[in-house]
gemmi code that builds the backbone of each chain (N, CA, C; Angstrom):
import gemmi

chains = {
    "A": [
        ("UNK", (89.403, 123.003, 107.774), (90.686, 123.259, 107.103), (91.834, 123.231, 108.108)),
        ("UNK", (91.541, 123.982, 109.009), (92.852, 123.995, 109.941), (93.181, 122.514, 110.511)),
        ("UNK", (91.990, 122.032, 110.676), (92.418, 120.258, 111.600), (93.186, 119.603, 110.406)),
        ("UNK", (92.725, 119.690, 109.059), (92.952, 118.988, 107.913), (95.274, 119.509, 107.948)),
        ("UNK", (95.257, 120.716, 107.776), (96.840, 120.817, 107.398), (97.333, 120.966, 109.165)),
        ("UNK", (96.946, 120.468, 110.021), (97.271, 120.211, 111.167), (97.740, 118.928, 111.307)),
        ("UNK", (96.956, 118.003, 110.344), (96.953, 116.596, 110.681), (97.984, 116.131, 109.718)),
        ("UNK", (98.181, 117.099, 108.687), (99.321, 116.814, 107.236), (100.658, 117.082, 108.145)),
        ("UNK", (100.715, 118.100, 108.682), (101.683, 119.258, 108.735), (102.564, 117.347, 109.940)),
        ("UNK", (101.057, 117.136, 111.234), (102.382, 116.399, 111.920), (102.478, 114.716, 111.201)),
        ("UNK", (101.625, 115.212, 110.013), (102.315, 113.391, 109.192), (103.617, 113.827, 108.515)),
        ("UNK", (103.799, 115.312, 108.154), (105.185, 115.659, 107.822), (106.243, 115.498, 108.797)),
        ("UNK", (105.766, 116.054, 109.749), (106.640, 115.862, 110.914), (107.555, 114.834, 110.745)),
        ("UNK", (106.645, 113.536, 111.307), (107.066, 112.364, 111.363), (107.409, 111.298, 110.123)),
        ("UNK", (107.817, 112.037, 108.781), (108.524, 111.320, 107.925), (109.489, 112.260, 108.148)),
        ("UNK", (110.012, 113.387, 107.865), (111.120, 114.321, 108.599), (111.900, 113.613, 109.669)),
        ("UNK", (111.427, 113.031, 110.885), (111.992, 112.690, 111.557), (112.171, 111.413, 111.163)),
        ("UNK", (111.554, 110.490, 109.961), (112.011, 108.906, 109.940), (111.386, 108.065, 110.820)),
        ("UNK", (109.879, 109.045, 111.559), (108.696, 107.971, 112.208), (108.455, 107.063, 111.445)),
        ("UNK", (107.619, 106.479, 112.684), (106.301, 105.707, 111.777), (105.537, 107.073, 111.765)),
        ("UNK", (104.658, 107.253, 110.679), (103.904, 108.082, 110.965), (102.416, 108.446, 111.234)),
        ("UNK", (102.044, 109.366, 111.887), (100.114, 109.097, 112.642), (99.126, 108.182, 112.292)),
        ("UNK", (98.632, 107.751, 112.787), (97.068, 107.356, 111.459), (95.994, 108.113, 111.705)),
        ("UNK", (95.442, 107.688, 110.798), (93.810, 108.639, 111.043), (93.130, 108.520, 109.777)),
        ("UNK", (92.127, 108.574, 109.527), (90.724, 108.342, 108.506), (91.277, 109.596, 108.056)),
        ("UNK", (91.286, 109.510, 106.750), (91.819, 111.143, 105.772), (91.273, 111.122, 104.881)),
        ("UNK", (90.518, 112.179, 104.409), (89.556, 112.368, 103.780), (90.295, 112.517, 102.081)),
        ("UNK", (89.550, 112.378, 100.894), (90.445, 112.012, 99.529), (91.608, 113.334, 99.317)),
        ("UNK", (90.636, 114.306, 99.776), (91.874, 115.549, 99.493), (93.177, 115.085, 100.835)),
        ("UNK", (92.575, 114.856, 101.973), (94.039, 114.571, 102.623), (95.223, 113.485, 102.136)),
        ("UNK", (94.520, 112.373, 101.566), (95.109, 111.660, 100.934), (95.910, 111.685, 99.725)),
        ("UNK", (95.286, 112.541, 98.986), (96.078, 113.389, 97.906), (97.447, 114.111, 98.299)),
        ("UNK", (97.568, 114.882, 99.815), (98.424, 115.447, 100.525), (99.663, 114.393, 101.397)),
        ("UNK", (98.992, 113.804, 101.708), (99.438, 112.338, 102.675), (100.690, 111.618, 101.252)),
        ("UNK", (100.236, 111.107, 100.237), (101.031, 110.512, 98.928), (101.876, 110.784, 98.452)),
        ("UNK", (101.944, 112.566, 98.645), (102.873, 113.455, 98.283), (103.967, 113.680, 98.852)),
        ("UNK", (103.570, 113.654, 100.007), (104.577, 114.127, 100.968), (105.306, 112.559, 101.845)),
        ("UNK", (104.893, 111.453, 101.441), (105.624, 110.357, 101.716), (106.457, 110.036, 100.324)),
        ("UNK", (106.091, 110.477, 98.562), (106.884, 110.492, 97.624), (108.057, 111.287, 98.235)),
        ("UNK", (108.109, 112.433, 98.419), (108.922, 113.714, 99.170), (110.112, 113.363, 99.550)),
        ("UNK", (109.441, 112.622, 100.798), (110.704, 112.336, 101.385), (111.441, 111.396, 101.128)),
        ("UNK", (111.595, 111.477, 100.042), (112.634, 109.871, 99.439), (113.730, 111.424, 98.303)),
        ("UNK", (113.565, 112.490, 98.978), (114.440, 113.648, 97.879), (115.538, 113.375, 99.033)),
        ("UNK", (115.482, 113.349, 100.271), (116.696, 113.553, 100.897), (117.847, 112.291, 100.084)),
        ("UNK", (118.867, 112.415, 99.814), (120.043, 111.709, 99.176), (120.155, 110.376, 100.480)),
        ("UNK", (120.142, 109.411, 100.200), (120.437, 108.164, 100.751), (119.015, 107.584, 101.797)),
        ("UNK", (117.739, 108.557, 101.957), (116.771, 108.668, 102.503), (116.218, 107.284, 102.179)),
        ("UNK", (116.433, 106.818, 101.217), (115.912, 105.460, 100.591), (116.884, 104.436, 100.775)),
        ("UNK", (117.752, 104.541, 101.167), (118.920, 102.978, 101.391), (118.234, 102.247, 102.539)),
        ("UNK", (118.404, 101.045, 102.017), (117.763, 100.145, 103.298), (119.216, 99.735, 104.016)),
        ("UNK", (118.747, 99.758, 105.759), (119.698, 99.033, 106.397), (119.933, 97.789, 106.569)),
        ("UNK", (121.295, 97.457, 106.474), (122.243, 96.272, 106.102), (121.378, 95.618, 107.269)),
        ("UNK", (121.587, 95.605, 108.533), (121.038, 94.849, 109.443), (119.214, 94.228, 109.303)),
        ("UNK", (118.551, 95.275, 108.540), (117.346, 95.178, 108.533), (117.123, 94.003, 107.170)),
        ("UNK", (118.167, 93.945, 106.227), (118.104, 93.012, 105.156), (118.631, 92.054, 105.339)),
        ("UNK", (119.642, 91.942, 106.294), (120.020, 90.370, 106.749), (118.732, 89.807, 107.882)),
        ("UNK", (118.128, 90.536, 108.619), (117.218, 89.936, 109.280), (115.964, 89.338, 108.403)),
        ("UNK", (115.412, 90.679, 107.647), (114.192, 89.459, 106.695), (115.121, 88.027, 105.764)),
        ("UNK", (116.029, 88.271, 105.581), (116.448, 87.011, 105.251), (116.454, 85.925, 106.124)),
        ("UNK", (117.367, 86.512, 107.556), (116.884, 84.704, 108.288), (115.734, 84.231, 108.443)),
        ("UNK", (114.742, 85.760, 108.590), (112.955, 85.133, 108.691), (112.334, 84.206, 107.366)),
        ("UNK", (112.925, 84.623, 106.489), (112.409, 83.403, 105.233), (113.422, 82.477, 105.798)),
        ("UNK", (114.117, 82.362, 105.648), (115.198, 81.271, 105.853), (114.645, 80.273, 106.609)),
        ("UNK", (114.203, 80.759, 107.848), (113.491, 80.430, 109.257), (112.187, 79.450, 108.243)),
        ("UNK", (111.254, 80.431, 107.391), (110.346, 79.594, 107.181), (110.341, 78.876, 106.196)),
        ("UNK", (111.555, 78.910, 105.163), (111.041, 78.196, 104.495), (112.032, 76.828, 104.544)),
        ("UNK", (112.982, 76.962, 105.747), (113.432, 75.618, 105.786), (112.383, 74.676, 106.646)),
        ("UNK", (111.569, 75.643, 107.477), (110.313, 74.988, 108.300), (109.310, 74.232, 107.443)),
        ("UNK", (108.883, 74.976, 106.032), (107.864, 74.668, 105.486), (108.040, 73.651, 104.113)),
        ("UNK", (109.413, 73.629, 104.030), (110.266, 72.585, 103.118), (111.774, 71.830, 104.022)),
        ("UNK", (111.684, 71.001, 104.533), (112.683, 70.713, 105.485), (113.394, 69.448, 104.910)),
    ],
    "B": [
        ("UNK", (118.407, 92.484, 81.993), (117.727, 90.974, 82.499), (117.892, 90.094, 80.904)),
        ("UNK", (118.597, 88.817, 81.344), (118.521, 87.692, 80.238), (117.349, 87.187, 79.710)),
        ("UNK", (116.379, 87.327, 78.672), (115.859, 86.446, 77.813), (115.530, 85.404, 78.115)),
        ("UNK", (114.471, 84.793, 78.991), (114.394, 83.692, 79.585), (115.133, 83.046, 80.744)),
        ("UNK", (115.783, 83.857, 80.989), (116.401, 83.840, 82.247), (115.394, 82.838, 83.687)),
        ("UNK", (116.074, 82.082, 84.687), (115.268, 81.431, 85.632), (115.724, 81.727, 86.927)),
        ("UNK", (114.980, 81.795, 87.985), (115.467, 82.101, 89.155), (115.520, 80.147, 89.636)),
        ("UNK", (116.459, 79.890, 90.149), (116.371, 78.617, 90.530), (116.688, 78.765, 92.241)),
        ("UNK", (116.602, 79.546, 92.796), (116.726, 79.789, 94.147), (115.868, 80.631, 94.616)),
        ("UNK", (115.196, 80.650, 96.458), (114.632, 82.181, 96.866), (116.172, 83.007, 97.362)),
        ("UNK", (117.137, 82.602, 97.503), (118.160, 83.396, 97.917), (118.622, 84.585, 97.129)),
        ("UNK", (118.475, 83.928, 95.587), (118.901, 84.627, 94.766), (117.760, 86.062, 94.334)),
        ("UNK", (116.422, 85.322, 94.177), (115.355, 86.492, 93.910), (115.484, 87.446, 95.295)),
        ("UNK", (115.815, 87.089, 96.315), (115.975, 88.264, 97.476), (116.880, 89.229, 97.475)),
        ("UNK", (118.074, 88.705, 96.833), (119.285, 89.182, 97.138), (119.273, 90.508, 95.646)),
        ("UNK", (118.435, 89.793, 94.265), (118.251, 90.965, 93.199), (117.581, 91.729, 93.845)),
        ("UNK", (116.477, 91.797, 94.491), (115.152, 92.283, 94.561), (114.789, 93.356, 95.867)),
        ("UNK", (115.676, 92.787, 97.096), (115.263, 93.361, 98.156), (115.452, 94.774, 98.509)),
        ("UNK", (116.725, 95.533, 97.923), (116.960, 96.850, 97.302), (116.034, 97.401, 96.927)),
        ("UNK", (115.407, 97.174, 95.870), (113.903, 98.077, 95.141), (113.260, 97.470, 95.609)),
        ("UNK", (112.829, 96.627, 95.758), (111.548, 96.634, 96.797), (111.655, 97.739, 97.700)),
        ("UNK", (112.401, 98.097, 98.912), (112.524, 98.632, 99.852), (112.516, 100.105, 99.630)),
        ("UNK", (113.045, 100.535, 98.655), (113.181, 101.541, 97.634), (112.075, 102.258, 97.322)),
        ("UNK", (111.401, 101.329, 96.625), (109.611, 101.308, 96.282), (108.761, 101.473, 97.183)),
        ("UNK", (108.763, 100.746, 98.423), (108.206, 101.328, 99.547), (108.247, 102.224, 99.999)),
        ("UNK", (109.796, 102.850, 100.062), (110.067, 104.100, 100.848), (109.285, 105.158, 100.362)),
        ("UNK", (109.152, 104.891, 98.779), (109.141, 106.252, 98.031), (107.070, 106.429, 98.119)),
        ("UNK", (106.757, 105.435, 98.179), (105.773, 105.253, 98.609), (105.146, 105.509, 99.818)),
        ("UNK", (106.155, 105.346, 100.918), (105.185, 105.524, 102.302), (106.076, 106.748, 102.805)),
        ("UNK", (106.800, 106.986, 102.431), (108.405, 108.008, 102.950), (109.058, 108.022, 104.314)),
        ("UNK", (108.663, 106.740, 104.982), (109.510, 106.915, 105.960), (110.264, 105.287, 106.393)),
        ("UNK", (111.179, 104.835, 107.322), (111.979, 103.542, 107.356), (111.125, 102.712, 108.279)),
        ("UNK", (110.343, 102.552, 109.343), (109.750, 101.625, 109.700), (108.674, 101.265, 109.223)),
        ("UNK", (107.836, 101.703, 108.585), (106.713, 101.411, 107.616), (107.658, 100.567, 106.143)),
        ("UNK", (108.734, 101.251, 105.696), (109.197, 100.606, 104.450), (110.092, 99.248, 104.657)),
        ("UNK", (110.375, 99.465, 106.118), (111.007, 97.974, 106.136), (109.798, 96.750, 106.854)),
        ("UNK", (108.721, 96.861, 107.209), (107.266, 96.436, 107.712), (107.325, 95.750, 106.381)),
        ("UNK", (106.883, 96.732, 105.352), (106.114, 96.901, 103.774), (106.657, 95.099, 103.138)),
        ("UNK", (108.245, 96.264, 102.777), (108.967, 95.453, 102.301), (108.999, 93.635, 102.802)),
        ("UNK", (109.389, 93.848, 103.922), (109.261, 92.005, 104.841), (108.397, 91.824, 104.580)),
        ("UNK", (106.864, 92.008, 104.157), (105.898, 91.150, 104.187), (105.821, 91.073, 102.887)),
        ("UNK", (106.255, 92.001, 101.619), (106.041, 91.482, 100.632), (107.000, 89.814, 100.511)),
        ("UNK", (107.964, 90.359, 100.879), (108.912, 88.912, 101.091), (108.599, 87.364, 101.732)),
        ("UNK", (108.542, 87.898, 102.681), (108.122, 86.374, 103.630), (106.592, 86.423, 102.751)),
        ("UNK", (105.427, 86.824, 102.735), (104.469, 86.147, 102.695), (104.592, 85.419, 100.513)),
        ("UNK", (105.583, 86.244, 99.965), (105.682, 85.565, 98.456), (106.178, 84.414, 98.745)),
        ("UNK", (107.938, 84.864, 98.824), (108.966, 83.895, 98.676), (108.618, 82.191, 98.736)),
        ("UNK", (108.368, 81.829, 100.449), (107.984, 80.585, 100.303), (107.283, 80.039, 99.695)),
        ("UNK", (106.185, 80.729, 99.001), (105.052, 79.956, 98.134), (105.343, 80.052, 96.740)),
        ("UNK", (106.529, 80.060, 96.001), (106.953, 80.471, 94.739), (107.546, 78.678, 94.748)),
        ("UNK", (107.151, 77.889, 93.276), (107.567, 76.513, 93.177), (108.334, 76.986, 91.949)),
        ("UNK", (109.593, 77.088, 92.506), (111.297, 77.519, 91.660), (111.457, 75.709, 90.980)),
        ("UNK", (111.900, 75.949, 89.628), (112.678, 77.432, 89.226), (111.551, 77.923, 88.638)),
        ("UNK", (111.147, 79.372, 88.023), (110.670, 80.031, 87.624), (111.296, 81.081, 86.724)),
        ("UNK", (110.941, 81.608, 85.639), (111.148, 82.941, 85.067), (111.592, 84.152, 85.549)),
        ("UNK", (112.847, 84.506, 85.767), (112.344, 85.686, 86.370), (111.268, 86.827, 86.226)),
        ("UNK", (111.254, 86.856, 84.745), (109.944, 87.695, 84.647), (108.790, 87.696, 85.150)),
        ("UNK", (108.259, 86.314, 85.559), (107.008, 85.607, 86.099), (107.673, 85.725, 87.753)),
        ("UNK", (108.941, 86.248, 88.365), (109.068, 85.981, 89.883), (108.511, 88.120, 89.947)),
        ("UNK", (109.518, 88.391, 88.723), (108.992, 90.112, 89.171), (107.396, 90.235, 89.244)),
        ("UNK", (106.441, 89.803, 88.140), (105.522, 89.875, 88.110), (104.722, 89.265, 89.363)),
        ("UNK", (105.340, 88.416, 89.896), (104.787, 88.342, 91.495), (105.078, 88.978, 92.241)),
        ("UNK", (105.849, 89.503, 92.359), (106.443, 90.607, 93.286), (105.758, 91.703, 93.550)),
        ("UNK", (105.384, 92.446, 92.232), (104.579, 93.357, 91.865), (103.135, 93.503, 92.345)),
        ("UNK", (102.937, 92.065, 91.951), (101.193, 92.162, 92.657), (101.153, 92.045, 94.393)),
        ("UNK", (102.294, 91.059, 94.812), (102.188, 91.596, 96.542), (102.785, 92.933, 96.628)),
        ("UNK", (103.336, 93.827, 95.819), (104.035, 94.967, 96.290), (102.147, 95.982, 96.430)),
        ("UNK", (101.610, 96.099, 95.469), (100.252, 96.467, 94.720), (99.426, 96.326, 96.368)),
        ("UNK", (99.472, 94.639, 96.599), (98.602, 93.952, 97.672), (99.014, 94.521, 99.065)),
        ("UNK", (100.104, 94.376, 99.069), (100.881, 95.051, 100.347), (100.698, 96.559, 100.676)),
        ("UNK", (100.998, 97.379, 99.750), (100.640, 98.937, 99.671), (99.072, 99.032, 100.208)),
        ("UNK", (98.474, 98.695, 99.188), (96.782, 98.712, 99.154), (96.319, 98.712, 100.513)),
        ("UNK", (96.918, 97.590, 101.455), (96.413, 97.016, 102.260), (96.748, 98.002, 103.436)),
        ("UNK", (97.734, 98.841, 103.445), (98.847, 99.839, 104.099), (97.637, 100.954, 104.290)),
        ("UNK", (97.708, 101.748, 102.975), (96.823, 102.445, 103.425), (95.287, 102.555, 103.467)),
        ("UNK", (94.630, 101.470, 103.458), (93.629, 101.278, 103.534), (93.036, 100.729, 105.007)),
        ("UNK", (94.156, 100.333, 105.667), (94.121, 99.925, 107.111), (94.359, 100.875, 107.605)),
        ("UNK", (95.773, 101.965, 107.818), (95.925, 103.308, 108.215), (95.056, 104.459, 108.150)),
        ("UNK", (94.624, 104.296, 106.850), (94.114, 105.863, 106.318), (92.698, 106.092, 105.802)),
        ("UNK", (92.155, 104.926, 105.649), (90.893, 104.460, 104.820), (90.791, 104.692, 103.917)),
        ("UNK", (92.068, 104.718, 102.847), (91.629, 104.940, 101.364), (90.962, 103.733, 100.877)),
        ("UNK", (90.220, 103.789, 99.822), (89.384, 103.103, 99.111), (90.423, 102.329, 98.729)),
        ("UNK", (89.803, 100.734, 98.453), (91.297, 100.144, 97.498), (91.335, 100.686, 96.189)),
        ("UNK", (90.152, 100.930, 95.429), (90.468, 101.143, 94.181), (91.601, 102.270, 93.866)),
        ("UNK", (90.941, 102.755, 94.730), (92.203, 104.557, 94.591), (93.640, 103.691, 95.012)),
        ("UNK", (94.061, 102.697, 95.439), (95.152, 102.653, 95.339), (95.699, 101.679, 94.244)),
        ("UNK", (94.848, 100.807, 93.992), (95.444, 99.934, 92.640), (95.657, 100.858, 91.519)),
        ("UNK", (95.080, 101.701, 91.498), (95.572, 102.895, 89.702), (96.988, 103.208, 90.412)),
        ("UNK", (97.621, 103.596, 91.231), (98.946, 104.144, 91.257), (99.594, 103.141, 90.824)),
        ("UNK", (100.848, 104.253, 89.944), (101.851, 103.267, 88.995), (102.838, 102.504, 89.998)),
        ("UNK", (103.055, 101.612, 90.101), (103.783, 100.725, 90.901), (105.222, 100.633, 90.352)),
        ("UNK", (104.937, 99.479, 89.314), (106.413, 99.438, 88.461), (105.724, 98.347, 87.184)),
        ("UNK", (106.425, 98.671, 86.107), (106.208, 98.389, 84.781), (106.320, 96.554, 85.074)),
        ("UNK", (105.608, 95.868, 84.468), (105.458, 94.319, 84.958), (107.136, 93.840, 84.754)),
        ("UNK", (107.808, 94.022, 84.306), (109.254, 93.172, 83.992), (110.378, 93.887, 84.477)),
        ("UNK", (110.196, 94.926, 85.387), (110.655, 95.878, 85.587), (110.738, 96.115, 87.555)),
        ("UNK", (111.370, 95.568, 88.355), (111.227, 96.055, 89.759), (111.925, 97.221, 89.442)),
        ("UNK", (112.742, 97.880, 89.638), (113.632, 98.775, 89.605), (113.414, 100.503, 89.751)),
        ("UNK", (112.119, 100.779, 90.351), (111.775, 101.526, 90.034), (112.735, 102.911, 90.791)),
        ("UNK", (113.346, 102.736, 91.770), (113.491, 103.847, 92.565), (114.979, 104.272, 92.722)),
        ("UNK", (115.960, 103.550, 92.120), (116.541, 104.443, 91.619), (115.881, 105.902, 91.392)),
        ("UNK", (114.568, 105.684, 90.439), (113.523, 106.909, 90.263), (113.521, 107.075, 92.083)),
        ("UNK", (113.062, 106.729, 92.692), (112.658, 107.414, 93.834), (113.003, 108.867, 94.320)),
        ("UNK", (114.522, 108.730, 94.107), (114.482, 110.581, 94.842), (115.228, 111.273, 93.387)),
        ("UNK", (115.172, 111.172, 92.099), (114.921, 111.505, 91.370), (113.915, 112.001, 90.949)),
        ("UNK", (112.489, 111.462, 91.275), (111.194, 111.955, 90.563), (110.827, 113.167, 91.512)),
        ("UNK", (111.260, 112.300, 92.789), (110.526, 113.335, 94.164), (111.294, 114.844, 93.473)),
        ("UNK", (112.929, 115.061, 93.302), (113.673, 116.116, 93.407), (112.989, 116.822, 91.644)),
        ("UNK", (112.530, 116.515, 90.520), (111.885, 116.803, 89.873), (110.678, 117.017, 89.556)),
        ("UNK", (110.043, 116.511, 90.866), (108.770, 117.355, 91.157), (108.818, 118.469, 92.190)),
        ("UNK", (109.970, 118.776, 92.822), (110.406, 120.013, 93.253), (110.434, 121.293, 92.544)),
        ("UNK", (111.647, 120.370, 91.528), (111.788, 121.615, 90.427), (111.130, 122.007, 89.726)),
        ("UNK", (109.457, 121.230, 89.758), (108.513, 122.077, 89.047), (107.439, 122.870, 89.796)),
        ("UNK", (107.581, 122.721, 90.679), (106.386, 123.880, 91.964), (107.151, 125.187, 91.201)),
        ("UNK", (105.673, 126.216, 92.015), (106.243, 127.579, 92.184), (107.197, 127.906, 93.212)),
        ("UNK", (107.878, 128.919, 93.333), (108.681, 128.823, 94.283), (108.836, 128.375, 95.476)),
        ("UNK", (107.522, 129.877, 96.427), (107.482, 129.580, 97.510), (106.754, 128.118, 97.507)),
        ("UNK", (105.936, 127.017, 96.841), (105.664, 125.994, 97.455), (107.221, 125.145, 97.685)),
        ("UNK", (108.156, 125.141, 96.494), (108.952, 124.455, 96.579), (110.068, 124.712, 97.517)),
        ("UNK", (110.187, 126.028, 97.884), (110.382, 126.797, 99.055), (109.939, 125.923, 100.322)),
        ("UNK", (109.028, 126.074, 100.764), (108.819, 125.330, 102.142), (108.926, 123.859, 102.120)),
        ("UNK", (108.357, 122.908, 101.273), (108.872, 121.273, 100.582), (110.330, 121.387, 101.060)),
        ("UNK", (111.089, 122.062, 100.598), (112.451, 122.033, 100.438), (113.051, 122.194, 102.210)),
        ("UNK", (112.509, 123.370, 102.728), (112.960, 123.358, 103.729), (112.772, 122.187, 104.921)),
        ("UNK", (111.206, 122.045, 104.484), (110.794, 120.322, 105.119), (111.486, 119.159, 105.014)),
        ("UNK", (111.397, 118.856, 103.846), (112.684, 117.622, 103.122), (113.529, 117.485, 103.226)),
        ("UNK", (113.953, 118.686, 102.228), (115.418, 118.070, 101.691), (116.290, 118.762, 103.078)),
        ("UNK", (116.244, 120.199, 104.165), (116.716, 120.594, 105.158), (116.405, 119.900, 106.110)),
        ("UNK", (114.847, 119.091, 106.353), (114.210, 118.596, 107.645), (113.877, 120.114, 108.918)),
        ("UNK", (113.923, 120.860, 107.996), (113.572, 121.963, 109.315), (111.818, 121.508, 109.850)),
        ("UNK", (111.575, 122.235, 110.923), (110.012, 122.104, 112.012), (109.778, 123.095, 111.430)),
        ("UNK", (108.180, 123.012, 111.390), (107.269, 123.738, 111.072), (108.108, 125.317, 111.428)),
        ("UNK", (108.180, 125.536, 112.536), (108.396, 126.684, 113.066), (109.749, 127.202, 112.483)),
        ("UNK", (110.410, 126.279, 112.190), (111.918, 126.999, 111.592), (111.649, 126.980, 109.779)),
        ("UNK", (110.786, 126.061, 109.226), (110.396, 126.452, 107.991), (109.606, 128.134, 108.020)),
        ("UNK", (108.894, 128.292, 108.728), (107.775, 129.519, 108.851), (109.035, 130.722, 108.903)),
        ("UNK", (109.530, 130.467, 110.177), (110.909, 131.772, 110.570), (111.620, 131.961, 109.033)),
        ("UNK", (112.056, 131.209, 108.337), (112.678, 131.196, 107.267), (111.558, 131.677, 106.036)),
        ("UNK", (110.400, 131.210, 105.852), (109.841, 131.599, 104.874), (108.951, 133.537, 105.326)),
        ("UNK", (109.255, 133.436, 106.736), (108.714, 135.134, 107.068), (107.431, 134.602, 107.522)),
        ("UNK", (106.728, 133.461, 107.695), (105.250, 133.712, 107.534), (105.210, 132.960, 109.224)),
        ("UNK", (103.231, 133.182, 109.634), (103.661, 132.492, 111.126), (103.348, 131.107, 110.986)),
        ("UNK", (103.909, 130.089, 111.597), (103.629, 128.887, 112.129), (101.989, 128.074, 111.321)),
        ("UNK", (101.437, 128.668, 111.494), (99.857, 128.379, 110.735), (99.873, 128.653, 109.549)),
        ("UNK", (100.316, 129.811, 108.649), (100.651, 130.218, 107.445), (101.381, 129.228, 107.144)),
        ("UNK", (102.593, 128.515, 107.613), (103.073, 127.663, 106.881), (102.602, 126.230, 106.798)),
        ("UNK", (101.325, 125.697, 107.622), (101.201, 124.500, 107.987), (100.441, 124.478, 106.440)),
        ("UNK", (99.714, 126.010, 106.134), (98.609, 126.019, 105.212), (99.476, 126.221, 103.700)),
        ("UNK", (100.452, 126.828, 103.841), (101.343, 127.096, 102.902), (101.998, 125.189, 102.192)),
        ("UNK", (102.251, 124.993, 103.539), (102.446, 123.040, 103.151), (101.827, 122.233, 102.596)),
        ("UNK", (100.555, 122.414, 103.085), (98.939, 121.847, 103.008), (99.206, 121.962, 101.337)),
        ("UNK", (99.265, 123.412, 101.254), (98.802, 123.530, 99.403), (99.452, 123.387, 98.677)),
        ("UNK", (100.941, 123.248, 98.981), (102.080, 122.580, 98.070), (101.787, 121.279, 97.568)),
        ("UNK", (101.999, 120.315, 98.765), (101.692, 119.127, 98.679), (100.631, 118.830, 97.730)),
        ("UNK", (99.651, 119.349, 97.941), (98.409, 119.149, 96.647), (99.049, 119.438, 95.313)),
        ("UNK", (99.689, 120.759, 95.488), (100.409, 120.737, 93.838), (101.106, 119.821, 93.419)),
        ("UNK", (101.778, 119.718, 94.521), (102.678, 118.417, 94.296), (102.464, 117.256, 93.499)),
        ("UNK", (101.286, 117.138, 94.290), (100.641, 115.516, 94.161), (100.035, 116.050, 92.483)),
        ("UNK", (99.765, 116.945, 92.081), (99.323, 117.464, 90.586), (100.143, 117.449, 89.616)),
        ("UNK", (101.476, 118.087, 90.173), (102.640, 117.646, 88.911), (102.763, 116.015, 88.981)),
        ("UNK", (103.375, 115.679, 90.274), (103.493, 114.008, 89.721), (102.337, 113.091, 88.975)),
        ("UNK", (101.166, 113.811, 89.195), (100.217, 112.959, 88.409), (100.421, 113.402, 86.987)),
        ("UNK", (100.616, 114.814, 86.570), (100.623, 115.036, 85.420), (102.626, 114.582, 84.629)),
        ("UNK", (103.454, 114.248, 85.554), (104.863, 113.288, 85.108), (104.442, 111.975, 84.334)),
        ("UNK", (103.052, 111.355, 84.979), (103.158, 110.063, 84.978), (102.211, 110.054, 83.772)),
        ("UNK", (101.333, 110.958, 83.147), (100.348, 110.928, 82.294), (100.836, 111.771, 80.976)),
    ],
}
model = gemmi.Model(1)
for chain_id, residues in chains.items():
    chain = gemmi.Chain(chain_id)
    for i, (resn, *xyz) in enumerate(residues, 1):
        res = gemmi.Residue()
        res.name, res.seqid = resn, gemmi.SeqId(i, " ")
        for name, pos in zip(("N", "CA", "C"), xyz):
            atom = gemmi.Atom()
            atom.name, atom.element = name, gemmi.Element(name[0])
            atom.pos, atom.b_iso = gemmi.Position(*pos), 0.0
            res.add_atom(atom)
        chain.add_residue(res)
    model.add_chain(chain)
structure = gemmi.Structure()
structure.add_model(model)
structure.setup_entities()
C-alpha cells in the first residue's frame, strides 16, 4: 500500500507541475488512480489550451510530409 | 457541422480539429508534454494517408480511432494496462470531436461530487497545485496521511466519473 500511493502521490506531483509524468507497471487499482488524476488536472482553468507555438509546429511537420509524400 | 459537408483540404481538418484533439488528450493524460506527443501523432501519422475530399463525418470518425489507437498505445507502453481496459473508455461520440470543452468541466463536477475532505485534498492538489506537504499542513494530517488520503480520493474519483458516464 504505501509503495502503491507513493507511486500515485509522485504521478500527482508531476501533472501539478505540467511533467511528463513517471512510468512504471501499475497494477489495475493503480490505474484506476493514475486516470483520475490525469482527468483532474484538466480542472485548473486554461490547463487544457494548447500552445500556439506547439500547433504551428505539428503543422509544418505534416506540411513537411505531406508535400514529401505528394510533391 | 453541415449535412454532408466535405473536407477538401488536410489544412482545413487540422485547423477544425487540432484544439480538441489536444484537449482530449490533456484531459486524458493531464499533463502538456505527453498531450502535445499524443496529439502530433494522432496528426502526422492520419492526415497524410486520408485521400480528400472526404466527409467530414468519415475525417472525425478517423480521427477518433487514431485518438482510441494513440491513447491505447500510451498507456499500455507506460503503464501496462491491458488494451482492452482502454478501448471501453468513452473517447468521443463518432460525429462528434469536441469533447473537452467537457474537459475541465467534467473534471470540476466530479469534484463537486466527492466527500469533502476527498475533494478537499484533489482541490488543494489541482485546482491550488499545492505539494504533498503543503496539502497535508492544510488538511492537519502528516505527509503519509495525505499521500493515503489522495490515494483514496482518486479511486472515488475515478467511481463518480464512471458512474457520470453510465
Amino acid at each position: 500500500m504505501r509503495c502503491r500511493v507513493d507511486r500515485i502521490a509522485a504521478f500527482v506531483d508531476d501533472l501539478v507541475h505540467n511533467r511528463r509524468p513517471c512510468r512504471f507497471k501499475a497494477s489495475p487499482e493503480e490505474m484506476v488512480a493514475l486516470r483520475a488524476a490525469a482527468e483532474l488536472a484538466s480542472v485548473r482553468p486554461g490547463a487544457d489550451r494548447p500552445d500556439r507555438q506547439f500547433v504551428e509546429h505539428v503543422y509544418a511537420s505534416i506540411n513537411f510530409t505531406v508535400r514529401r509524400t505528394f510533391p | 457541422m453541415v449535412e454532408g459537408a466535405l473536407y477538401t483540404d488536410w489544412e482545413a481538418i487540422y485547423q477544425d480539429n487540432v484544439v480538441k484533439v489536444y484537449r482530449l488528450m490533456f484531459a486524458r493524460v493531464g499533463n502538456r508534454p505527453d498531450a502535445e506527443d499524443l496529439t502530433s501523432e494522432v496528426f502526422v501519422k492520419s492526415l497524410p494517408n486520408l485521400t480528400l475530399p472526404l466527409p467530414v463525418i468519415q475525417v472525425h470518425a478517423y480521427i477518433n480511432v487514431a485518438i482510441r489507437s494513440v491513447l491505447a498505445d500510451h498507456w499500455r507502453r507506460h503503464y501496462g494496462a491491458p488494451l482492452a481496459d482502454v478501448e471501453v473508455e468513452n473517447i468521443v461520440q463518432p460525429n462528434d470531436v469536441t469533447p473537452s470543452a467537457e474537459g475541465s468541466g467534467r473534471a470540476g463536477r466530479i469534484l463537486a461530487l466527492l466527500p469533502d475532505r476527498s475533494r478537499a485534498i484533489l482541490e488543494l492538489r489541482f485546482l491550488r497545485g499545492c505539494s504533498i506537504k503543503e496539502a497535508a499542513r492544510e488538511m492537519g494530517v502528516s505527509p503519509g496521511n495525505a499521500k493515503i488520503l489522495q490515494y483514496r480520493a482518486l479511486r472515488l474519483a475515478a467511481d463518480v466519473g464512471q458512474r457520470m458516464l453510465s
